[in-house]
C-alpha positions, 0 to 999 in steps of 0.5 A: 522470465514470467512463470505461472503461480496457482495460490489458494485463497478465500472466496470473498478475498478474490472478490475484493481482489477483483474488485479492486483490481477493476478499479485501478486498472491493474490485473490481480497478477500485476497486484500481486507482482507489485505486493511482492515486489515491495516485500523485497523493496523493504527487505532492503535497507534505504529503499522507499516503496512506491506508497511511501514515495507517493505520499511525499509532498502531502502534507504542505506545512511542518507538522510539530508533535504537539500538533499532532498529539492536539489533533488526536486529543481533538479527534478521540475525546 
């Protein structure tokens, strides 16, 4: 059952709200579902959210740690 929720939030973040709400197509209600369904996704133990589970595949190659530690060393120094 769908009910109604009234919250109360800064001006300029139910801006950027909307705004970005235009851009993915979804309703702010139906950002707000998906926000809160996540938060009782990870309450729960081995379940991976929808923005983890998207990220699968990204990166093609095996990266090592010192691969990594060479690449922020590369990038902030």
């Amino acid at each position: 059952m769908q009910t109604k929720l009234t919250l109360r939030i800064e001006e300029e973040l139910i801006k950027t709200a909307k705004v970005y709400s235009a851009r993915s197509g979804k309703s702010v209600s139906k950002i707000v579902a998906d926000l809160f369904k996540s938060i009782q996704n990870n309450n729960s133990n081995g379940v991976v959210t929808q923005n983890v589970s998207s990220l699968k595949g990204v990166i093609k190659n095996n990266v090592s740690e010192s691969d990594y530690k060479t690449h922020l060393e590369n990038k902030y120094l």
